[in-house]
N, C-alpha and C positions, 0 to 999 in steps of 0.2 A: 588372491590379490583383490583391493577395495577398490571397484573406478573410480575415477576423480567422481567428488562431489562438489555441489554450491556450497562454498563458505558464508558469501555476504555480498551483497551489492549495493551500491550507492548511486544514489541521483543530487545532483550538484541544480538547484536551484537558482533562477534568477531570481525571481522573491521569496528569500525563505521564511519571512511570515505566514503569507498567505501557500505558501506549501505545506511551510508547518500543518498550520490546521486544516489541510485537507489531510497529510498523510496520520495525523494524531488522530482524526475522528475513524477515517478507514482501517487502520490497521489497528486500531483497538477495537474495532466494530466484531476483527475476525480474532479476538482475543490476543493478541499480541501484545508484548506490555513498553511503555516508555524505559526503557534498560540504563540509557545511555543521554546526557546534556555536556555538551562542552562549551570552553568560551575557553577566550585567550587569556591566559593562567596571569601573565605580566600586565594584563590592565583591569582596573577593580573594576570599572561599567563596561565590561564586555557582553555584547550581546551575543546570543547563542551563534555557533557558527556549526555546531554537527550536534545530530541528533538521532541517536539507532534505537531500532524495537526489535523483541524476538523475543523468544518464549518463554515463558514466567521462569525466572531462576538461570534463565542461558544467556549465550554472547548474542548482542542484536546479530540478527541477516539482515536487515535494510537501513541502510543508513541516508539520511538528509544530511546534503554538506552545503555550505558558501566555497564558490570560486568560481572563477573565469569562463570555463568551459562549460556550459549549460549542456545538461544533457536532455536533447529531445528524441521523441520515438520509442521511446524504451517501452515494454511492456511487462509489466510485471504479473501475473497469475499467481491466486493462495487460492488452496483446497479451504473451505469452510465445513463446517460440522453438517450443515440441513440447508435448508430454503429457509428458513427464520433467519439466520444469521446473515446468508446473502442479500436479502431484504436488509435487513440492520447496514450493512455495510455500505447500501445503495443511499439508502438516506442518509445515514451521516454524513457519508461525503459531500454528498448535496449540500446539505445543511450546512457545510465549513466552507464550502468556494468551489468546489470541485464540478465538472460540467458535465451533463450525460451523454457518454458514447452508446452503451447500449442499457436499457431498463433489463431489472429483472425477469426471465424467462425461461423456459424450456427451449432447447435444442432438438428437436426429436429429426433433424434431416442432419445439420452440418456435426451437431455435437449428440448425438444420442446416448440418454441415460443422464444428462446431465443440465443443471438449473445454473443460470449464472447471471453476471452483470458487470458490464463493463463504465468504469468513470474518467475524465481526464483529469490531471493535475492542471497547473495554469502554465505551465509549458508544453502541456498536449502530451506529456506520457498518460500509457493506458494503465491503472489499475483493474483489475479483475477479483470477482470471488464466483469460484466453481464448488457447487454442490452436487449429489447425488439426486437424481431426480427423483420425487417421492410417489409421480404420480406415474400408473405406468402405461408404458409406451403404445 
């Protein structure tokens, strides 16, 4: 028997512009690809209201939506390929809106073996990217 796995999560934005481009720069930083744009079918100027990424050719796992219920606290973590990439993903989030919760680094007490970086969205979820520490311990 398979144990449950994660399908897909979604965070419900109070500004999903400027979410937009923090989760569009982040999560293509750690290769994941824009999959998914919706808008409301029945109006021709509809502005995006969901937007999911996941992996080149598959169903997004992380979806941006518009609604009511803002979700805060949420933390997301993605495994990255290296320390290049977790660096990539620290700046671009930067660079879109996103706020720094922790700079790129080594773990070598709380997380050892492992290089990472943590950013907020502009509701205060934590995005993360965890790599393999290249340097050793």
């Amino acid at each position: 028997m398979v144990p449950a796995r994660l399908d897909h999560l979604t965070i419900v934005a109070s500004d999903f512009a400027r979410s937009l481009a923090v989760y569009d720069a982040a999560l293509t930083a750690l290769g994941l690809e824009r999959a998914v744009d919706l808008e409301d079918e029945e109006d021709e100027d509809a502005p995006l209201e969901a937007v999911g990424w996941g992996p080149a050719g598959e169903r997004p796992v992380v979806w941006l939506v518009v609604g009511e219920r803002i979700t805060r606290g949420a933390h997301l973590a993605f495994r990255a390929d290296d320390q290049a990439a977790v660096m990539r993903f620290h700046a671009a989030a930067l660079d879109a809106g996103a706020s720094n919760h922790s700079a790129p680094r080594r773990w070598p007490i709380y997380r050892r073996g492992e290089f990472n970086a943590i950013v907020a969205d502009p509701d205060g979820n934590l995005i993360e990217a965890i790599a393999p520490e290249s340097i050793a311990p």
